[in-house]
TIDRENLUM-381897 format. One record per residue (C-alpha): residue in one letter; y, x, z. Coordinates in steps of 0.1 Angstrom, whole numbers. Last residue first. Layout:
N
res;yy;xx;zz
a;Y;X;Z
...
***
This chain:
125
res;yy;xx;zz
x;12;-2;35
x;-18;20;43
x;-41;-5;43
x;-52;8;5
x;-49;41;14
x;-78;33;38
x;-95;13;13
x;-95;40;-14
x;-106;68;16
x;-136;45;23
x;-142;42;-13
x;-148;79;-16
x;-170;81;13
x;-194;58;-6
x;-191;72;-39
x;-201;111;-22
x;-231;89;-5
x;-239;82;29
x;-265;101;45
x;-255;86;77
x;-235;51;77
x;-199;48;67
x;-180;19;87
x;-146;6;84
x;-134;-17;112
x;-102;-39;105
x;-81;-42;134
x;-45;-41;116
x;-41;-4;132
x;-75;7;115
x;-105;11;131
x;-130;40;116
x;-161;46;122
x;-184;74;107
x;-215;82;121
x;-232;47;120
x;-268;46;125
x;-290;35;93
x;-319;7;96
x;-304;-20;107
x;-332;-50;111
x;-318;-60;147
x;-284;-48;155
x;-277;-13;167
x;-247;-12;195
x;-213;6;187
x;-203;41;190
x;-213;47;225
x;-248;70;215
x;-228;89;195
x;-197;102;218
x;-165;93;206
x;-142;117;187
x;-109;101;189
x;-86;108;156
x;-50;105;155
x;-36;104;119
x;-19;127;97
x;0;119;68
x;-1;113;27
x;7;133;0
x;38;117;-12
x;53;120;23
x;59;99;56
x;37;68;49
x;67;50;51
x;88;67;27
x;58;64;4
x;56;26;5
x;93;23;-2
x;87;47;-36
x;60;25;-44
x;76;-12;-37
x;110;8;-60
x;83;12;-87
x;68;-23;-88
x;108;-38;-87
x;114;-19;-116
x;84;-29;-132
x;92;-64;-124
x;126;-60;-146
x;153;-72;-123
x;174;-103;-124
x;175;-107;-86
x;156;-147;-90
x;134;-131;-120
x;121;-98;-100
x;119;-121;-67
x;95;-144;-93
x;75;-117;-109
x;68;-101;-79
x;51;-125;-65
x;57;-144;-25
x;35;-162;-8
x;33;-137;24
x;72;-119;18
x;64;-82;2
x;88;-96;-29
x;117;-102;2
x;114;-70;19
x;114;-47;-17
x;145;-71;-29
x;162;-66;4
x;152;-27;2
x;171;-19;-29
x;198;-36;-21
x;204;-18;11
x;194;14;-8
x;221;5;-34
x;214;-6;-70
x;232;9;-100
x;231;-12;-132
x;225;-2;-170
x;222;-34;-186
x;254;-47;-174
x;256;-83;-167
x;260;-108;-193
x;285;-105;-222
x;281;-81;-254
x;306;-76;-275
x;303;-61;-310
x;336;-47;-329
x;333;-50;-366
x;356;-18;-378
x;390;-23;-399
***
């Protein structure tokens, strides 16, 4: 006669809904809240729950390779006043929906426009 093994707890190899799926997303993107601890509380690996925040953060930027956004072209001499001391003029301004205000000033480096585009896909959530 064989030894028979049973396991009890829940299955390891569950299937989670889209509903579920996006509760757990919602509630770990809660201000004060970690992954770590809506991954313990729902019983979920936290690099589960790190890879379903990516895939929701995708679907809302439209695509995997990103979107397009509205540009205004405003005239140079509007763009914003000089303050005392400041030697470089702003060519490059950028105002996100949340209000922030990025700024790349002429003869800007390739490093310099590169962390402009990090910080906008950052704020892309």
């Amino acid at each position: 006669m064989a030894t028979v093994t049973v396991l009890s707890g829940p299955e390891r190899r569950r299937r989670w809904g889209a509903a579920e799926k996006a509760h757990i997303v919602s509630e770990s993107l809660a201000p004060g809240a970690t992954v770590a601890a809506v991954a313990r509380r729902h019983d979920v690996h936290p690099n589960l729950l790190h890879w379903w925040r990516r895939q929701a953060r995708r679907a809302a930027a439209g695509s995997d390779h990103g979107g397009f956004v509205p540009v205004r072209i405003a005239p140079v001499e509007s763009s914003r006043p000089a303050k005392a001391g400041e030697v470089d003029a702003v060519v490059i301004e950028v105002q996100l929906v949340n209000g922030v205000v990025l700024r790349v000033p002429e003869g800007a480096a390739a490093d310099r426009a590169a962390q402009l585009a990090s910080a906008l896909s950052g704020w892309a959530r």
